[in-house]
C-alpha positions as CSV (number, residue, x, y, z in Angstrom):
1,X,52.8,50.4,-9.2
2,X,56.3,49.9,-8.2
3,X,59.1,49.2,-11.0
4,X,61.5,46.6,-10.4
5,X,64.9,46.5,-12.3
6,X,65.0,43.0,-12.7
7,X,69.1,41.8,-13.6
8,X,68.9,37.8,-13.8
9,X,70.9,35.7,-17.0
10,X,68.9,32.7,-16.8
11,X,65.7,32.9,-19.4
12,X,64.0,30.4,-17.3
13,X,64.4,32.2,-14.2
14,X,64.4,35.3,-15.8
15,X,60.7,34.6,-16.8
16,X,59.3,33.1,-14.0
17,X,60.4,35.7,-11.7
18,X,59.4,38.5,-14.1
19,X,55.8,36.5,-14.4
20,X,55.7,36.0,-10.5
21,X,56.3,39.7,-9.6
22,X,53.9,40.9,-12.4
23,X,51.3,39.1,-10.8
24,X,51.8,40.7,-7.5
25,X,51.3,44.1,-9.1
26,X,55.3,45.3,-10.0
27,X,55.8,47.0,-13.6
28,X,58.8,44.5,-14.7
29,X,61.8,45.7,-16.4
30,X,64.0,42.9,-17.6
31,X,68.1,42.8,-17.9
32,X,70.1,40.0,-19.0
33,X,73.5,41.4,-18.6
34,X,74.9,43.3,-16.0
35,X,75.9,46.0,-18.3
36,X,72.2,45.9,-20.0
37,X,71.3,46.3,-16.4
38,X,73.1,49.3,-15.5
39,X,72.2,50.8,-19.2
40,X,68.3,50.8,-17.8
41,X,68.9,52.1,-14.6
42,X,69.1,55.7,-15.5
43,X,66.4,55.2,-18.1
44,X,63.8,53.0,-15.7
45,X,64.2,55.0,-13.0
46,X,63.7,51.2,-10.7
47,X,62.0,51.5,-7.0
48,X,64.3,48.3,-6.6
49,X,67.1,46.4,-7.8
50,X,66.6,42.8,-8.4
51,X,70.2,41.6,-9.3
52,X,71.7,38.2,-9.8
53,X,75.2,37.6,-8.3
54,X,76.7,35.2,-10.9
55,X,75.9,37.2,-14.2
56,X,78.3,36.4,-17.2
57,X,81.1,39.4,-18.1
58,X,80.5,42.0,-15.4
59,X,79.4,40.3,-12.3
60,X,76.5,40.9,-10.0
61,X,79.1,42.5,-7.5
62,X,80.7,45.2,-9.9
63,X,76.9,46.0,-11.0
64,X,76.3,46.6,-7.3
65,X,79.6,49.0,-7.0
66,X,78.6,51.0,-10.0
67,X,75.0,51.5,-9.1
68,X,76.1,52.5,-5.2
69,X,78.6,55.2,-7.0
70,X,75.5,57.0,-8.1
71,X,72.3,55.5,-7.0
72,X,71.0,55.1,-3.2
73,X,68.1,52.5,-4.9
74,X,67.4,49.6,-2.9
75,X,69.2,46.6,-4.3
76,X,68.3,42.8,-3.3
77,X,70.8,39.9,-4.7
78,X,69.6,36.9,-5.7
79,X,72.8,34.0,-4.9
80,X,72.9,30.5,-5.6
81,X,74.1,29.7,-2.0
82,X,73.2,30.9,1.0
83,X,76.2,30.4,3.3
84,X,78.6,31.4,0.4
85,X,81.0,33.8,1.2
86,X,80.5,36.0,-2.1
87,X,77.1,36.7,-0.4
88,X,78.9,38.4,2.3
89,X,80.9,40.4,0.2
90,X,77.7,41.4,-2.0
91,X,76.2,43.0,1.0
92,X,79.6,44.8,1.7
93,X,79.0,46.4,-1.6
94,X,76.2,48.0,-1.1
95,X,73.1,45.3,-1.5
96,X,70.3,46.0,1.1
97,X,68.9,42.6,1.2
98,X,69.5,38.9,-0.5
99,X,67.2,36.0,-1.6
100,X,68.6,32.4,-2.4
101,X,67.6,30.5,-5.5
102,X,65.3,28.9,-6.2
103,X,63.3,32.2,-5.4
104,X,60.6,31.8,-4.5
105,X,58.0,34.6,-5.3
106,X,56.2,35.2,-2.0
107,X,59.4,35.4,-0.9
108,X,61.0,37.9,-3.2
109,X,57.7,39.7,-3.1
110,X,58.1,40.2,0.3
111,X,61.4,41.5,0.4
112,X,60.6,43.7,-2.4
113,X,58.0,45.3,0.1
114,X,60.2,45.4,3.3
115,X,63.0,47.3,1.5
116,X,60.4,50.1,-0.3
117,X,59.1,50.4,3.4
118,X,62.1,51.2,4.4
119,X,62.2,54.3,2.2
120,X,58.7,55.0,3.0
121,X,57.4,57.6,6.0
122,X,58.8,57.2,9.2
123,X,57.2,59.3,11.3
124,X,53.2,59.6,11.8
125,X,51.4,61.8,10.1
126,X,51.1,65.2,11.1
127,X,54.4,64.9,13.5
128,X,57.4,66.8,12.2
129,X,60.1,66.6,14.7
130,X,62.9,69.1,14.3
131,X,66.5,67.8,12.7
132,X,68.4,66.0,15.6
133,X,72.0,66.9,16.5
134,X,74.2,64.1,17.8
135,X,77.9,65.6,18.2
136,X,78.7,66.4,14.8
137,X,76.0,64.0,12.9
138,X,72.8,66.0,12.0
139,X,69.7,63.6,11.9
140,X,66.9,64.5,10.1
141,X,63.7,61.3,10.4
142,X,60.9,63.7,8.6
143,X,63.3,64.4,5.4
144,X,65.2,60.9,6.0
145,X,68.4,63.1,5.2
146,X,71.8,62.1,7.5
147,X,74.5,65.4,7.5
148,X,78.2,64.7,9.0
149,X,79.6,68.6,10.2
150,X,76.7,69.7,7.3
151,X,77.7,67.7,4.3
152,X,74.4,65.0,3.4
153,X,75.4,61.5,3.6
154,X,74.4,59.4,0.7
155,X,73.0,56.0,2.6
156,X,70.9,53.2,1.3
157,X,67.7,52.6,2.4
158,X,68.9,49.8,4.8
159,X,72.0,51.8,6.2
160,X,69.5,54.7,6.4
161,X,67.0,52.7,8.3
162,X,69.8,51.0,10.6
163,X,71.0,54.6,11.4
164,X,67.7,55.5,12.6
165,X,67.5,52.4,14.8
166,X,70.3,52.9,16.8
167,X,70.2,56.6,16.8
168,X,66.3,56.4,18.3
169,X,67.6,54.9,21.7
170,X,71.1,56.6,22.1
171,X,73.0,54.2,24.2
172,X,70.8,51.3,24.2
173,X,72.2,48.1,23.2
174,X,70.2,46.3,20.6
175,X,71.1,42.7,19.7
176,X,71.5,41.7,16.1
177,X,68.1,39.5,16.1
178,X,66.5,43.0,16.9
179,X,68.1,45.5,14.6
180,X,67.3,42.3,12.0
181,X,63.5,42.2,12.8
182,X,62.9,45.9,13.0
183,X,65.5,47.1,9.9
184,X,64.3,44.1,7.5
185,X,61.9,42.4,8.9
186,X,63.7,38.9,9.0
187,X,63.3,37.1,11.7
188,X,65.6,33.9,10.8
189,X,68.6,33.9,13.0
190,X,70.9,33.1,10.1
191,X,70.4,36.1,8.3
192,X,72.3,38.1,11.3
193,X,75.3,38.5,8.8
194,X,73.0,41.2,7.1
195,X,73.5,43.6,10.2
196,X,77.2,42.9,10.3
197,X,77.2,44.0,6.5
198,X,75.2,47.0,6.8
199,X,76.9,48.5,10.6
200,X,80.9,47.9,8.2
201,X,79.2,49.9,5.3
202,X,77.3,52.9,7.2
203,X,80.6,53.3,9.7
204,X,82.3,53.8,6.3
205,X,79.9,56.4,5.4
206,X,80.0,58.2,7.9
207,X,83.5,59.1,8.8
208,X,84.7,60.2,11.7
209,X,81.3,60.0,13.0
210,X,81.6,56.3,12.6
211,X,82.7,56.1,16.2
212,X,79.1,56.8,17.6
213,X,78.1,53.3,16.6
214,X,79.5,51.2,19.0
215,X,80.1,47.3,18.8
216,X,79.0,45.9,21.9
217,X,80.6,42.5,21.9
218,X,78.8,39.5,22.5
219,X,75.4,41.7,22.6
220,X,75.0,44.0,19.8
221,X,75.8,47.2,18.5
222,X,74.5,50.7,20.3
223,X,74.4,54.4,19.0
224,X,76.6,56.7,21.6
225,X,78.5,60.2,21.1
226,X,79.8,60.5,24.3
C-alpha cells in the first residue's frame, strides 16, 4: 500500500483529500504545517509528497527546498492557480508534478500513480543492460543510478525519468508535448512548463555535463555529447 505524506492547512480539504486517497488504497499520513510536515518525513518514510503551496509560517516552497536537501521522494504541489507564477517557481524547487485546487481525486490519484511509476522498473524483466557511458555521464537504467566523472547524482524521480528520455535516443529531438506524455503522462498542452522546470533543475544537477542536454529552439530539447 503506498504512503502518501499528505501537507495541506485546510481541515476541509485536508479531509476530503485524505478520505479520497484512502479510498483508492494509499495509507494517509496527515500534516498541517509545513514544519509538521517535514517532522514526519523521516519518521513516515512517504512513497510521495502531497504538499500545499500556500501553507501558513513556512511555505509550501521552503518545505519543498528542505525535503530536496535530503530526500529524492516524489513531491506533487497542490496550488490554488494554475497559471500563477509561484507554480513555476515550485517546480524549480524540486516538485515533480502539480495539481490545481479544487483537487479532484481521480485526478490526484492519478498523478500519485504516474510519479511512483516513474520510480518503478524500467527495463523488462530479465534484461540487464550494462551501465552506459556518455562522455563523462555514467548511465545506469537497471539500477536507475546517474554518475557525473563517478560521483552519483541525486535526481528526482522526474529529473531521473527525463534523463533517461533524452539519453535513450542520443541526438534525437523530442518536442516538449512528447517528453510531457512519456515523463508524466500529461497530455494537456498547458502543462509544457513542467518540462521547462525539470530540463533548468537536472542541467543544474549535473554540472558540467549539463551541456549534453541541448535546447533545440522552437522544437525541443535533445541529449548530445558530441
Amino acid at each position: 500500500m503506498p504512503r502518501v505524506l499528505l501537507v495541506e492547512d485546510d481541515p476541509a480539504v485536508r479531509k476530503g483529500v485524505e478520505l479520497a486517497l484512502g479510498h483508492q488504497g494509499y495509507d494517509v499520513i496527515a500534516a498541517t504545517t509545513g514544519e509538521e510536515g517535514l517532522a514526519r518525513l523521516a519518521s513516515a518514510r512517504p512513497d510521495v509528497v502531497v504538499l500545499d503551496l500556500m501553507l501558513p509560517g513556512l511555505s509550501g516552497l521552503d518545505v519543498c527546498r528542505r525535503i530536496r536537501e535530503r530526500d529524492q521522494v516524489p513531491i506533487i504541489m497542490v496550488t490554488a492557480r494554475g497559471d500563477d507564477v509561484d507554480m513555476v517557481v515550485g517546480l524549480e524547487a524540486g516538485a515533480d508534478d502539480y495539481v490545481v485546487k479544487p483537487v479532484r481525486a481521480r485526478v490526484l490519484d492519478a498523478r500519485i500513480r504516474a510519479v511512483l511509476r516513474r520510480i518503478g522498473p524500467t527495463v523488462a524483466e530479465g534484461i540487464r543492460p550494462l551501465p552506459e557511458t556518455h562522455g563523462t555521464l555514467t548511465i545506469d537504467r537497471t539500477g536507475l543510478v546517474v554518475s557525473h566523472e563517478g560521483a552519483q547524482l541525486q535526481l528526482a524521480p522526474s529529473e531521473l525519468r527525463l534523463l533517461l528520455t533524452l539519453s535513450a535516443s542520443p541526438g534525437q529531438v523530442l518536442s516538449r508535448q512528447q517528453l510531457l506524455e512519456a515523463v508524466w503522462e500529461h497530455d494537456y498542452h498547458g502543462d509544457i512548463r513542467l518540462v521547462d522546470a525539470c530540463v533548468k533543475r537536472l542541467r543544474g544537477k549535473l554540472g558540467s555535463a549539463a551541456r549534453y542536454v541541448r535546447t533545440v529552439r522552437g522544437f525541443g530539447y535533445c541529449f548530445r555529447t558530441s
